[in-house]
Backbone and ligand atoms as CSV (ligand in chain L), in Angstrom:
chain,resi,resn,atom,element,x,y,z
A,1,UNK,N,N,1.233,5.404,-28.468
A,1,UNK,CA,C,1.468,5.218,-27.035
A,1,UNK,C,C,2.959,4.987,-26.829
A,2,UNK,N,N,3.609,5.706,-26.109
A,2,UNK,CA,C,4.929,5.638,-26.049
A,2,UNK,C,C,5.562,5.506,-24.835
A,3,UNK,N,N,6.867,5.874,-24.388
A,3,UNK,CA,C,7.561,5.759,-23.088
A,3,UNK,C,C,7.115,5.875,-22.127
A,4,UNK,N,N,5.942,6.859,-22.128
A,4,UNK,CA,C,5.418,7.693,-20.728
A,4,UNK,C,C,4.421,6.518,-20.435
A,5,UNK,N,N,4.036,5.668,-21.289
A,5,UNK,CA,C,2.545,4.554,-20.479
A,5,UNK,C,C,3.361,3.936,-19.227
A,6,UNK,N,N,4.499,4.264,-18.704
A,6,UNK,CA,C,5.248,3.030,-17.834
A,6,UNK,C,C,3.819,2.634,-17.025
A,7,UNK,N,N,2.809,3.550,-16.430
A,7,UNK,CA,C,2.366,3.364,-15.661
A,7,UNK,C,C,1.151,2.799,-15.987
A,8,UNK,N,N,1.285,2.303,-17.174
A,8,UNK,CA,C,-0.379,1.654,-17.902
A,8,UNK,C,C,-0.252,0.387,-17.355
A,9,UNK,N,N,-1.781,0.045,-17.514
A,9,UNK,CA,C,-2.624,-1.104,-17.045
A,9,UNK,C,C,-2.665,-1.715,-18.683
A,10,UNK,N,N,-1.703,-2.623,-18.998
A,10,UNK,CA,C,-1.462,-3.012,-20.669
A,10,UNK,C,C,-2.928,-3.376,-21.534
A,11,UNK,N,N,-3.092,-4.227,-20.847
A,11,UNK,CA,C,-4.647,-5.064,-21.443
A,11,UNK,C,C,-5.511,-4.335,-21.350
A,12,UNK,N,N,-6.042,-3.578,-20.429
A,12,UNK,CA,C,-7.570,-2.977,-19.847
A,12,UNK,C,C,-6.918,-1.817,-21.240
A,13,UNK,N,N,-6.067,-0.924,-21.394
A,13,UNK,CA,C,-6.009,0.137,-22.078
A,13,UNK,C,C,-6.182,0.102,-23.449
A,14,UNK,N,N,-6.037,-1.527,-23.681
A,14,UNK,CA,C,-6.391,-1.742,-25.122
A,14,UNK,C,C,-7.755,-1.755,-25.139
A,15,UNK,N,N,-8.681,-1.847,-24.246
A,15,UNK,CA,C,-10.047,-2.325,-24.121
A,15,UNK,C,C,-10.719,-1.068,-25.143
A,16,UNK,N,N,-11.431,-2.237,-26.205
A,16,UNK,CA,C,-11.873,-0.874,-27.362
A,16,UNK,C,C,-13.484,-0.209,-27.016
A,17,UNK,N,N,-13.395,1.255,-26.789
A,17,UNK,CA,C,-14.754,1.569,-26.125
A,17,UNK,C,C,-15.274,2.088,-27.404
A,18,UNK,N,N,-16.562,1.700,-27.938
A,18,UNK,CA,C,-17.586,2.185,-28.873
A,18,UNK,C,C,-18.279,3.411,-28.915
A,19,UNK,N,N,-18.545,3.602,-27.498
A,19,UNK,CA,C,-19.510,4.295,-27.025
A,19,UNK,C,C,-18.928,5.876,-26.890
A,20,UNK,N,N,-20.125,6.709,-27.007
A,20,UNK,CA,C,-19.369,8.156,-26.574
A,20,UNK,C,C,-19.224,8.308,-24.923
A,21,UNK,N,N,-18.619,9.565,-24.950
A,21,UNK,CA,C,-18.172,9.404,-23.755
A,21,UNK,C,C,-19.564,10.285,-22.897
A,22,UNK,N,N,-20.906,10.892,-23.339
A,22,UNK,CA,C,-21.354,11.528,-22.536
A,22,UNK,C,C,-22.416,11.131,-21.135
A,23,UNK,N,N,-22.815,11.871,-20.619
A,23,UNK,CA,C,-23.250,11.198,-19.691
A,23,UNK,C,C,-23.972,9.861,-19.178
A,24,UNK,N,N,-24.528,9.426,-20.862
A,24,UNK,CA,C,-25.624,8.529,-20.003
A,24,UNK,C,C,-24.737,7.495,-20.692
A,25,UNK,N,N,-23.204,6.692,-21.058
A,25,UNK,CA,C,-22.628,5.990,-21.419
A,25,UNK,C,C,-20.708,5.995,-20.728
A,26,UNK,N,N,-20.825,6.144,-19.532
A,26,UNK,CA,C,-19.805,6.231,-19.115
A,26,UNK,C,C,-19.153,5.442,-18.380
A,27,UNK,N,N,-19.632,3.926,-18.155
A,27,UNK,CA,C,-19.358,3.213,-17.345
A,27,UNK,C,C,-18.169,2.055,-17.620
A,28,UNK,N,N,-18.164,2.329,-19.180
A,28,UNK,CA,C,-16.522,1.108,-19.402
A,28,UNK,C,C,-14.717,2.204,-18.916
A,29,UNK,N,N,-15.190,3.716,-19.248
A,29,UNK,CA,C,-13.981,4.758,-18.909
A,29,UNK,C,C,-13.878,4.195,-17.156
A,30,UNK,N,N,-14.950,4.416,-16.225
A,30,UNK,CA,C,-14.888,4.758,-14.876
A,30,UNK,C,C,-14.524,3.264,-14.673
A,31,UNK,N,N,-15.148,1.837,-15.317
A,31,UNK,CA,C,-14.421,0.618,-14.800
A,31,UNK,C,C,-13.047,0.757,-15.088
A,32,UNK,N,N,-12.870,0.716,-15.678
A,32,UNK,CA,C,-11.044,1.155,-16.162
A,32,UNK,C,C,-10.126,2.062,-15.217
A,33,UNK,N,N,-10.850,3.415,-14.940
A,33,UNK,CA,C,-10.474,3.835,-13.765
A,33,UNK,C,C,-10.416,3.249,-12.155
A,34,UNK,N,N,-11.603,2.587,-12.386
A,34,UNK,CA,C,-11.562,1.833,-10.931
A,34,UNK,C,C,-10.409,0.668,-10.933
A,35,UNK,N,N,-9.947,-0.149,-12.200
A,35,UNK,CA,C,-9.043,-1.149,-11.949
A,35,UNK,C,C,-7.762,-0.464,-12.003
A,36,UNK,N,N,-7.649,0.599,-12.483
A,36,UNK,CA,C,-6.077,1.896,-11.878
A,36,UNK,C,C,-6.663,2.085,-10.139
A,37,UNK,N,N,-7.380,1.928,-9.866
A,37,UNK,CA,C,-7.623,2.383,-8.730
A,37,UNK,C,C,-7.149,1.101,-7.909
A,38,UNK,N,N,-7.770,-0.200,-8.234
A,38,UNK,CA,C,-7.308,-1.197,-7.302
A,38,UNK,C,C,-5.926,-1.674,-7.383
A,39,UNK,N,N,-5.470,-1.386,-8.762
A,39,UNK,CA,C,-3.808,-1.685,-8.819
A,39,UNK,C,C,-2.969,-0.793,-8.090
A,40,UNK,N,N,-3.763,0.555,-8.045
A,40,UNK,CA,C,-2.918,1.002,-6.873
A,40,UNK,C,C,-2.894,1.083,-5.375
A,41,UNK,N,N,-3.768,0.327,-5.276
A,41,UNK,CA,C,-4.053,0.039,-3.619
A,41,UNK,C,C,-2.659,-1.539,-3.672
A,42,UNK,N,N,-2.957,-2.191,-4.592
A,42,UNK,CA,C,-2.188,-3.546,-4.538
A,42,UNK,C,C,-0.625,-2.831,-4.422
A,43,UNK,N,N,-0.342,-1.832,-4.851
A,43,UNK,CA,C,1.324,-0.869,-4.483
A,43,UNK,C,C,1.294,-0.328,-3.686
A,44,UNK,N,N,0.307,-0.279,-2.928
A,44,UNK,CA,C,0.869,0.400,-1.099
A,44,UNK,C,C,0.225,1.938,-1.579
A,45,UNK,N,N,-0.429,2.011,-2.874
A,45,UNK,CA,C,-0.711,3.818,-2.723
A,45,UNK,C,C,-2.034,3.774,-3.074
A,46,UNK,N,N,-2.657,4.900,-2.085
A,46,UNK,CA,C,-4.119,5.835,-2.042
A,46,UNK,C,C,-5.177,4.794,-3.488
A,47,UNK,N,N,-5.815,4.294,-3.462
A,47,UNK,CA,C,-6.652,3.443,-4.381
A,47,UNK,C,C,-7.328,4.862,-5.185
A,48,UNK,N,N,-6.897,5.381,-5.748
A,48,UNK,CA,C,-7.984,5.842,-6.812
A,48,UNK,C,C,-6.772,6.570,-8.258
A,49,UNK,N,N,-7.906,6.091,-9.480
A,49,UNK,CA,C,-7.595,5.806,-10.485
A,49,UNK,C,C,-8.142,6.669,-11.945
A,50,UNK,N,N,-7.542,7.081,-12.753
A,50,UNK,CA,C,-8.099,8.451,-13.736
A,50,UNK,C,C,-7.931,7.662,-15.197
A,51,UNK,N,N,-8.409,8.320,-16.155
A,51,UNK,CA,C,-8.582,7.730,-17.538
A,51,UNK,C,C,-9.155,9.333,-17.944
A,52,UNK,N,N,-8.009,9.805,-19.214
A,52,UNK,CA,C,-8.969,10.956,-20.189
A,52,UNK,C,C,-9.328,9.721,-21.638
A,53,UNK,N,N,-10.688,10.419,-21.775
A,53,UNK,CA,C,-10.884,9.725,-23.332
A,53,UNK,C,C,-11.284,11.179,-24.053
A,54,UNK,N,N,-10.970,10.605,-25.469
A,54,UNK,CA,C,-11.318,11.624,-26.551
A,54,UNK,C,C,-11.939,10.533,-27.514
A,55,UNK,N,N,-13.104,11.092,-28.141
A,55,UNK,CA,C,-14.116,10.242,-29.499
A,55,UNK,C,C,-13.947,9.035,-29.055
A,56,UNK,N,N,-14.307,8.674,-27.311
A,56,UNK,CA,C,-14.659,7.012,-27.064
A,56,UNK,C,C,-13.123,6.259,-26.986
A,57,UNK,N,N,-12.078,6.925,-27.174
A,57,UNK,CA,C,-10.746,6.440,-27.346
A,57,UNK,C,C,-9.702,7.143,-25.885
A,58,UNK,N,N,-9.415,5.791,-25.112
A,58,UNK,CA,C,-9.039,6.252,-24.116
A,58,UNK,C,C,-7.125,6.252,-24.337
A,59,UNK,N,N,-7.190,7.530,-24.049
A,59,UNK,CA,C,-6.136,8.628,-24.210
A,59,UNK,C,C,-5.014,8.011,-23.406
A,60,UNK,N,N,-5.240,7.871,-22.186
A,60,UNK,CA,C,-4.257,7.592,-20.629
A,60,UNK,C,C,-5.084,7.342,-19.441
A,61,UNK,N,N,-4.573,6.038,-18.981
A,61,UNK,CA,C,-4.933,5.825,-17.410
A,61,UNK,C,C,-3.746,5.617,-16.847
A,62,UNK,N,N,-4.408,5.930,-15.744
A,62,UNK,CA,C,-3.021,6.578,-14.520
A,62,UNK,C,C,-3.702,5.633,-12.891
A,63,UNK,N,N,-3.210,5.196,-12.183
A,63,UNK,CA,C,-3.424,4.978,-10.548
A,63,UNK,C,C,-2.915,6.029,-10.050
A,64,UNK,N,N,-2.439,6.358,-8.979
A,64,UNK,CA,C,-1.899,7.521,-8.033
A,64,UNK,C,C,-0.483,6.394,-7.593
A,65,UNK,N,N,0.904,6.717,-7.746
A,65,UNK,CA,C,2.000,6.823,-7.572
A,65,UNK,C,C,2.696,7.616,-7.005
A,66,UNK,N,N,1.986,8.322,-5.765
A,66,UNK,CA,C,2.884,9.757,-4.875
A,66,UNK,C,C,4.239,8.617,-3.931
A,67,UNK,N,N,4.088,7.485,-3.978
A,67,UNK,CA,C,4.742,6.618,-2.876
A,67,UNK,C,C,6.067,6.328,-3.941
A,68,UNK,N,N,5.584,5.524,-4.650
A,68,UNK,CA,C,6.222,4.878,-5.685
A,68,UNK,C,C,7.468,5.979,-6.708
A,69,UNK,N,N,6.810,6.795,-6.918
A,69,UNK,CA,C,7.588,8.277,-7.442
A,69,UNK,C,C,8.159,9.629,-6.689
A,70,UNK,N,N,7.782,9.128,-5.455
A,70,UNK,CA,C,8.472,10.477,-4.429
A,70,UNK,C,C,8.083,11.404,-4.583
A,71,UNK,N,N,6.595,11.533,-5.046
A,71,UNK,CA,C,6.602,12.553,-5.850
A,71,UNK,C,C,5.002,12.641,-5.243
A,72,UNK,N,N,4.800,14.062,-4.787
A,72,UNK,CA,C,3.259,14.532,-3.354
A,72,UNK,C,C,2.504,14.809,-4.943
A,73,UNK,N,N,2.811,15.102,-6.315
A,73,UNK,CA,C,1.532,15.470,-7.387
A,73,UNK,C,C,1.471,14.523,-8.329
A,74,UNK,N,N,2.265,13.274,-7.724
A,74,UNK,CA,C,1.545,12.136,-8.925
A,74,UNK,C,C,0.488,11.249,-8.318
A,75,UNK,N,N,-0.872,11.938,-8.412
A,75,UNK,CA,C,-2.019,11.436,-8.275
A,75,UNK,C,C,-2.294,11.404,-9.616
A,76,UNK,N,N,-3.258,10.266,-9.482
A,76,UNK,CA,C,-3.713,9.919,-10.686
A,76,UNK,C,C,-4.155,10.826,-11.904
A,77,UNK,N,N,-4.917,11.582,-12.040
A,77,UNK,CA,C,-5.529,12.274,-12.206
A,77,UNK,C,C,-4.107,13.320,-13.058
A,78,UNK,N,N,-2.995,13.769,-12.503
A,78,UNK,CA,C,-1.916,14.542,-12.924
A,78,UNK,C,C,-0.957,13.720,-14.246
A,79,UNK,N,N,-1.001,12.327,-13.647
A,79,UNK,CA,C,-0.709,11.261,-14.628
A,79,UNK,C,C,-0.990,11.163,-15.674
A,80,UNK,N,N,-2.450,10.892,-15.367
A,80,UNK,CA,C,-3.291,10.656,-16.779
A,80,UNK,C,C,-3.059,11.945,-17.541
A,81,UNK,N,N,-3.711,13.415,-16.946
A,81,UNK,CA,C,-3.516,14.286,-17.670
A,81,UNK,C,C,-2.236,14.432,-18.486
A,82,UNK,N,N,-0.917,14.017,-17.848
A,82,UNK,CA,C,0.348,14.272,-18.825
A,82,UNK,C,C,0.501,13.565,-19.491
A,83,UNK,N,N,0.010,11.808,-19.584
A,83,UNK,CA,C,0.114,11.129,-20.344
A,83,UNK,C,C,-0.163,11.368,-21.877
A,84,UNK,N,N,-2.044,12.193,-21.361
A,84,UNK,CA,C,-2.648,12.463,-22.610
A,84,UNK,C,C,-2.200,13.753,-23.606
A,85,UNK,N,N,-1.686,14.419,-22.710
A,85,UNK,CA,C,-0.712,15.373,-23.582
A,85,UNK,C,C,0.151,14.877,-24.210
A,86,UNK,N,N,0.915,14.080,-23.731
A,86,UNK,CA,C,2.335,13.256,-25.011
A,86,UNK,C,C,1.443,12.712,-25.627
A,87,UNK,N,N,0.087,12.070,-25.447
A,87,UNK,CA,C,-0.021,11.163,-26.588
A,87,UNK,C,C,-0.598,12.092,-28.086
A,88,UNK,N,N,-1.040,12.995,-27.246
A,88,UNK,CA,C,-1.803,13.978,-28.417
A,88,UNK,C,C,-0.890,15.107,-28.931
A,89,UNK,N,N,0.556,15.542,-28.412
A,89,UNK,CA,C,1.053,16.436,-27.964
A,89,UNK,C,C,0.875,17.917,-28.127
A,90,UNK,N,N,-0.084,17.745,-26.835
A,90,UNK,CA,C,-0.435,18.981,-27.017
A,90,UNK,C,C,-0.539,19.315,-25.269
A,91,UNK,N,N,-0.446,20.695,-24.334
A,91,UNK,CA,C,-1.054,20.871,-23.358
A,91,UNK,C,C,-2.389,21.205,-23.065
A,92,UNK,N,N,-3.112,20.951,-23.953
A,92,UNK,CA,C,-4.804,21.439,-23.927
A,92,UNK,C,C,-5.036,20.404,-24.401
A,93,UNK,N,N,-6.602,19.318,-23.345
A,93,UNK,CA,C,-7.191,18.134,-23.471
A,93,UNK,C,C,-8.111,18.853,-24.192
A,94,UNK,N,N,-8.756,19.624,-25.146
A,94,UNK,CA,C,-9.540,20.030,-25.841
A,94,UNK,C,C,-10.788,18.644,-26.048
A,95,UNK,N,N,-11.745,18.745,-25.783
A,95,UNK,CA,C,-12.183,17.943,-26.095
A,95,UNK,C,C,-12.529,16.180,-25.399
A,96,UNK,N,N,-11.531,16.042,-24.885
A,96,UNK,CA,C,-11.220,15.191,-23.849
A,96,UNK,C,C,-12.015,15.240,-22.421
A,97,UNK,N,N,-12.277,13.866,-22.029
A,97,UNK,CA,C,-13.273,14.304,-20.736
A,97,UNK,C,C,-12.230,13.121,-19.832
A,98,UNK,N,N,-12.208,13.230,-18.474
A,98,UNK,CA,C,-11.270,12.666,-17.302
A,98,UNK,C,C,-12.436,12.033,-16.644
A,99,UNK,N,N,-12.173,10.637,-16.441
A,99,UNK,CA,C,-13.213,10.068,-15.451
A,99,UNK,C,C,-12.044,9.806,-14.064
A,100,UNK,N,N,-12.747,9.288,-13.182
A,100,UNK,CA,C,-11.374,9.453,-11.811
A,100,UNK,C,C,-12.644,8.942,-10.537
A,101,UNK,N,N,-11.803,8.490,-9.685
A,101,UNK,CA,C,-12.599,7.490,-8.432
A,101,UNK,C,C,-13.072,8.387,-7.285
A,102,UNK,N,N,-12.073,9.441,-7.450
A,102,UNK,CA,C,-12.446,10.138,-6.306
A,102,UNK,C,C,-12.515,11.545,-7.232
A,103,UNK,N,N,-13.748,12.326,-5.862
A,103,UNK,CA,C,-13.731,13.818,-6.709
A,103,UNK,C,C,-11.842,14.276,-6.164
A,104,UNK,N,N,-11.665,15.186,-7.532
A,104,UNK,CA,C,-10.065,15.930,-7.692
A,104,UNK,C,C,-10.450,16.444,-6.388
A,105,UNK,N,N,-8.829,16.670,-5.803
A,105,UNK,CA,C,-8.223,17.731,-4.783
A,105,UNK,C,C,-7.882,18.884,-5.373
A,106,UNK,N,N,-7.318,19.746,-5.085
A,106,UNK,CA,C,-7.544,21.286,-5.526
A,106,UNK,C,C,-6.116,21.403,-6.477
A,107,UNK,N,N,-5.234,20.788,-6.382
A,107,UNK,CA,C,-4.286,20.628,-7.035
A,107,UNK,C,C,-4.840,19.836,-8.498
A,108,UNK,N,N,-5.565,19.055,-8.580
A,108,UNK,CA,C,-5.770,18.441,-9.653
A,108,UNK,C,C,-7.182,18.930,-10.330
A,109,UNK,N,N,-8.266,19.565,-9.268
A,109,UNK,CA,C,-9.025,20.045,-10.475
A,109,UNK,C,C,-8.342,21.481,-11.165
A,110,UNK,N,N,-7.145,22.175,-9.875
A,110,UNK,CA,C,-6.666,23.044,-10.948
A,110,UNK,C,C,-6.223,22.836,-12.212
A,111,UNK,N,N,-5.400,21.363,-12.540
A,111,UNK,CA,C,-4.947,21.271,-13.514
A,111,UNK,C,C,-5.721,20.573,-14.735
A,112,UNK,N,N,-6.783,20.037,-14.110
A,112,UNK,CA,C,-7.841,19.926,-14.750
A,112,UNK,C,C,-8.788,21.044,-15.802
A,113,UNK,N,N,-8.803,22.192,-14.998
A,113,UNK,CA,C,-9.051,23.370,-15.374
A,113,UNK,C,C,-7.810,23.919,-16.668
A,114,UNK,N,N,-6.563,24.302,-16.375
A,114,UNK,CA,C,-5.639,24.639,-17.046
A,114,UNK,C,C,-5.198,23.390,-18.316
A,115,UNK,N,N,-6.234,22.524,-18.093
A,115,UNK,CA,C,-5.887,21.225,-19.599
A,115,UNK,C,C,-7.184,21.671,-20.406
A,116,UNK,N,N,-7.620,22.034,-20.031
A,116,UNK,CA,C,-9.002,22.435,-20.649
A,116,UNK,C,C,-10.211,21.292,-21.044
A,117,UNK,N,N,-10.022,20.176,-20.035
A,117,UNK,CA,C,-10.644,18.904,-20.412
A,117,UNK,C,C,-12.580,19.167,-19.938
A,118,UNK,N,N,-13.015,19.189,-20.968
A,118,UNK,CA,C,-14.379,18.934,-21.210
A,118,UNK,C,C,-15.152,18.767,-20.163
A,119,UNK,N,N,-15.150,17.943,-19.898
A,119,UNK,CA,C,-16.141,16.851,-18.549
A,119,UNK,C,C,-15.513,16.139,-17.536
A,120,UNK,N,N,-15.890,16.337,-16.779
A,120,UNK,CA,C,-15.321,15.347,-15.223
A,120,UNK,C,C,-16.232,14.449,-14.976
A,121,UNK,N,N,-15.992,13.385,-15.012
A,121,UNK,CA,C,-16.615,12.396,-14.399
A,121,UNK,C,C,-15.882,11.821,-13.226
A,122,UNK,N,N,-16.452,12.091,-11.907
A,122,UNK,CA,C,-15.937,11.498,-10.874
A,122,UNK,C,C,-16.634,10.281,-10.161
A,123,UNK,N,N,-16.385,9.426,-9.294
A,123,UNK,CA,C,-17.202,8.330,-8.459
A,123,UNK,C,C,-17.283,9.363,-7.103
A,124,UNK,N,N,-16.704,8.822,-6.078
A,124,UNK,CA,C,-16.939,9.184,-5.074
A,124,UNK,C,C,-16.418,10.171,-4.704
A,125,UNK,N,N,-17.173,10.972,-3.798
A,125,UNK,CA,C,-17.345,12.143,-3.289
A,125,UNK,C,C,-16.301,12.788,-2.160
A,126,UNK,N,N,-15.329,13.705,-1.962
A,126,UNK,CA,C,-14.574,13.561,-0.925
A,126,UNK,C,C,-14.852,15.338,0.066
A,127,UNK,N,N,-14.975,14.601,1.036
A,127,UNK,CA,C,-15.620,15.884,2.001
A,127,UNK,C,C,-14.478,16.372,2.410
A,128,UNK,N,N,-13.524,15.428,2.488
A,128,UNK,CA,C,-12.484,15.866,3.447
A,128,UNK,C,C,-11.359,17.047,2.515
A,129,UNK,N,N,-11.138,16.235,1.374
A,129,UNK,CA,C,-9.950,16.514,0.349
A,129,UNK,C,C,-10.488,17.238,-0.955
A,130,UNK,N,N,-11.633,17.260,-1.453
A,130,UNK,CA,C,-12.196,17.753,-2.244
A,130,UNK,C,C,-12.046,19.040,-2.885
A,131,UNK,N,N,-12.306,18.952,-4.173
A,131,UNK,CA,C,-12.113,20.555,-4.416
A,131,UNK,C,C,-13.264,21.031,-5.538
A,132,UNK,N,N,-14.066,20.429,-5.810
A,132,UNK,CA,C,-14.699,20.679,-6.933
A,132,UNK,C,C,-16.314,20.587,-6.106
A,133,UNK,N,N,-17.282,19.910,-5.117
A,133,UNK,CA,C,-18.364,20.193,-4.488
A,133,UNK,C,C,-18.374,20.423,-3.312
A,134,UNK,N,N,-16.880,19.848,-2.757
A,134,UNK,CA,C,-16.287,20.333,-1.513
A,134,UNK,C,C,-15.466,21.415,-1.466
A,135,UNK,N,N,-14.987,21.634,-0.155
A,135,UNK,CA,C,-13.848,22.650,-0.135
A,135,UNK,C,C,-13.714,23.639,-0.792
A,136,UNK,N,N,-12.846,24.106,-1.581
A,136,UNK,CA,C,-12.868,25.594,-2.264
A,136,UNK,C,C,-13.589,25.518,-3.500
A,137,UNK,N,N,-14.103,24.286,-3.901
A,137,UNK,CA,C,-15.681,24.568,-5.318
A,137,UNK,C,C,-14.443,25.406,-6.198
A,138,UNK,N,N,-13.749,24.739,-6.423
A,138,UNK,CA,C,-12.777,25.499,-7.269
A,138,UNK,C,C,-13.670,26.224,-8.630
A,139,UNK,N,N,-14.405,25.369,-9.647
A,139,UNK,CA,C,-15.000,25.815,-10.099
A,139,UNK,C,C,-16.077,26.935,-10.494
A,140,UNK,N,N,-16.326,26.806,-9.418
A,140,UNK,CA,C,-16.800,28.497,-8.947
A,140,UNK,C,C,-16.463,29.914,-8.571
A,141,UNK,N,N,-14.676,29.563,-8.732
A,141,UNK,CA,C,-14.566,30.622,-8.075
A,141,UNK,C,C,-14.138,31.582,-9.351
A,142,UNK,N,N,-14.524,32.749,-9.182
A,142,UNK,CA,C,-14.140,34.162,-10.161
A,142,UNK,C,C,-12.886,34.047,-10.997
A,143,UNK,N,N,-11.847,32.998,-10.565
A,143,UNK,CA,C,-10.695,32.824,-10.841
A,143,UNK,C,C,-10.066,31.794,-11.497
A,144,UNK,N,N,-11.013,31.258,-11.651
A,144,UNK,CA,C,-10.977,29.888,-12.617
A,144,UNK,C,C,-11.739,30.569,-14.005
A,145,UNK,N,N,-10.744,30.369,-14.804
A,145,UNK,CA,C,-11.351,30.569,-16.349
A,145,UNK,C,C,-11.566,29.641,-16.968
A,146,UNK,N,N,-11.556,28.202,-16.818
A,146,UNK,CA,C,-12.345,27.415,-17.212
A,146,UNK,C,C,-12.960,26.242,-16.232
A,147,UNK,N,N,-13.932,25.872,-16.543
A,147,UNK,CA,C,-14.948,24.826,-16.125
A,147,UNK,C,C,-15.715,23.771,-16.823
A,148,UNK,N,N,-14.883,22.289,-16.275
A,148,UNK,CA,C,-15.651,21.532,-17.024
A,148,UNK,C,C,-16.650,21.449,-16.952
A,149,UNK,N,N,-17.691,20.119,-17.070
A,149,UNK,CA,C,-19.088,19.875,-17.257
A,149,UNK,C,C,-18.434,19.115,-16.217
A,150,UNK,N,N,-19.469,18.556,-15.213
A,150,UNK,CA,C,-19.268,18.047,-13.869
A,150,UNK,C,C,-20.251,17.124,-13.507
A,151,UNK,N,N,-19.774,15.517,-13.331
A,151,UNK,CA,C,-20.659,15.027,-13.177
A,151,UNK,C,C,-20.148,14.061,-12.303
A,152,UNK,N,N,-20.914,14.196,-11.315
A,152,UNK,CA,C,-20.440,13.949,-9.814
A,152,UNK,C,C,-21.232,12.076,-9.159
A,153,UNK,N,N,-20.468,11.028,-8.991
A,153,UNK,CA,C,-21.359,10.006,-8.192
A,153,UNK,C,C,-21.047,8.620,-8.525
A,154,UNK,N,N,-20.598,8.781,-9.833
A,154,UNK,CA,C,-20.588,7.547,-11.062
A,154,UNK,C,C,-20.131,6.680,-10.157
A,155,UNK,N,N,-20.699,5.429,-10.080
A,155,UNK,CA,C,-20.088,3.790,-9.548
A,155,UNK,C,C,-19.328,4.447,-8.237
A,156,UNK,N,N,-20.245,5.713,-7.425
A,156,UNK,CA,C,-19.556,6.102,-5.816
A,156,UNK,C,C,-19.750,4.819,-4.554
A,157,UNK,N,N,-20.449,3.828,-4.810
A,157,UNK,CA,C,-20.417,3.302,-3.589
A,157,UNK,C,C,-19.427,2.104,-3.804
A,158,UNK,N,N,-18.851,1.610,-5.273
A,158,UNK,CA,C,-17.574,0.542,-5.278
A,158,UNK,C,C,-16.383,1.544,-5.081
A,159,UNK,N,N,-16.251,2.722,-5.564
A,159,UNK,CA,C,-15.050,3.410,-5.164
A,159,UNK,C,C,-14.820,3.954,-3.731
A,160,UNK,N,N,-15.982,4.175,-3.107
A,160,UNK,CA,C,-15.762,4.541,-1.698
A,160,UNK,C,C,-15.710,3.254,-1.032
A,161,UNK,N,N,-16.035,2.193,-1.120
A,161,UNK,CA,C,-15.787,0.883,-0.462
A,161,UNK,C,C,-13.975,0.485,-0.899
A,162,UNK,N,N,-13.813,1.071,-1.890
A,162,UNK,CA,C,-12.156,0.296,-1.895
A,162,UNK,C,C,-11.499,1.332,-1.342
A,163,UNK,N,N,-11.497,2.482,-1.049
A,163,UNK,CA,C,-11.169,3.470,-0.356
A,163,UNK,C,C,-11.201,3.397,0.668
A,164,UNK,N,N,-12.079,2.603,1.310
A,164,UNK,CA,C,-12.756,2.433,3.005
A,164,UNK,C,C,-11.707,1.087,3.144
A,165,UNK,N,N,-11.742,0.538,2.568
A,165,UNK,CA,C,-11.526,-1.228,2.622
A,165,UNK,C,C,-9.660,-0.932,2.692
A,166,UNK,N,N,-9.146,-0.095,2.134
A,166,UNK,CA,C,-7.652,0.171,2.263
A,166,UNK,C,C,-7.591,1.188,2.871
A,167,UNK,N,N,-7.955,1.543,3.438
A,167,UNK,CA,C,-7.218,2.763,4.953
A,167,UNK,C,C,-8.099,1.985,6.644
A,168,UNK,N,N,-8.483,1.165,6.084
A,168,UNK,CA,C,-9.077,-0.184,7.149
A,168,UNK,C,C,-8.077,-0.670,7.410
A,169,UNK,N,N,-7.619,-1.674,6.427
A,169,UNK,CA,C,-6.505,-2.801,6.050
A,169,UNK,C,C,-4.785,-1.753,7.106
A,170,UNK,N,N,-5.243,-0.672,6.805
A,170,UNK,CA,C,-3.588,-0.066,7.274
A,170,UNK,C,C,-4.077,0.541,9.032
A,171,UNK,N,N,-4.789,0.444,9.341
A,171,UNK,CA,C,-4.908,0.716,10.427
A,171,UNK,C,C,-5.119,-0.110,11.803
L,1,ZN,ZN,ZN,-5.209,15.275,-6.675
């Protein structure tokens, strides 16, 4: 783990997960994501939060920093993904699955797609911003050459409540 963690959550990332990462054992990756998610509501930015793991070993968590970095593609989700490339160095998550609070926007399941990461595990569902059951179903389209495994809902009603609970708070 090197230079690029600036944006790690120190303690939670040491948190040692046993478990594999497939569907019916996914709930210590997505808590982890959710506390990137509330640390970034506590910085003034968008509450939702990403983690890739590989063999139960979490790779990179990321919050969303578009405020903090000036920067409209550091959502979480873009974070994590680059993190886990330096740590592995490689540009292909081979193997690697991304858990994340909100379903990706179309910018991030593209790059989701082009990392080649395994499985998506998302929480809550976004009608508005969505890109993977909403909006352009990126995954589906003729033009996407790869597609993770997709698994859509995980712990959706604490991530859509801190989502709800901070665009409340600002209004
Ligand atoms: Zn995004």
């Amino acid at each position: 783990m090197t230079s690029v963690d600036a944006g790690r959550i120190e303690p939670m990332s040491q948190t040692p997960m046993s478990e594999t990462p497939d569907a019916g054992t996914s709930a210590a990756p997505m808590a982890l994501a959710m506390a990137q998610a509330r640390a970034a509501a506590l910085r003034g930015e968008v509450p939702v939060g990403a983690v890739v793991v590989r063999d139960g070993k979490v790779l990179a968590s990321a919050g969303n920093r578009t405020l903090e970095l000036k920067d409209p593609s550091a959502h979480a989700e873009m974070l994590a993904i680059r993190m886990a490339c330096q740590e592995i160095g490689s540009e292909r998550l081979i193997d690697c699955d991304l858990y994340v609070t909100l379903e990706p926007c179309p910018m991030c399941a593209a790059a989701i797609s082009f990392a080649r990461l395994r499985r998506l595990y998302f929480a809550a569902y976004d009608p508005k911003g969505g890109a993977v059951e909403n909006g352009v179903r990126l995954y589906s389209s003729p033009t996407c050459h790869h597609q993770p495994e997709v698994y859509g809902g995980l712990s959706e009603s604490e991530a859509a409540a801190l989502l709800r609970d901070f665009f409340k708070e600002r209004r």
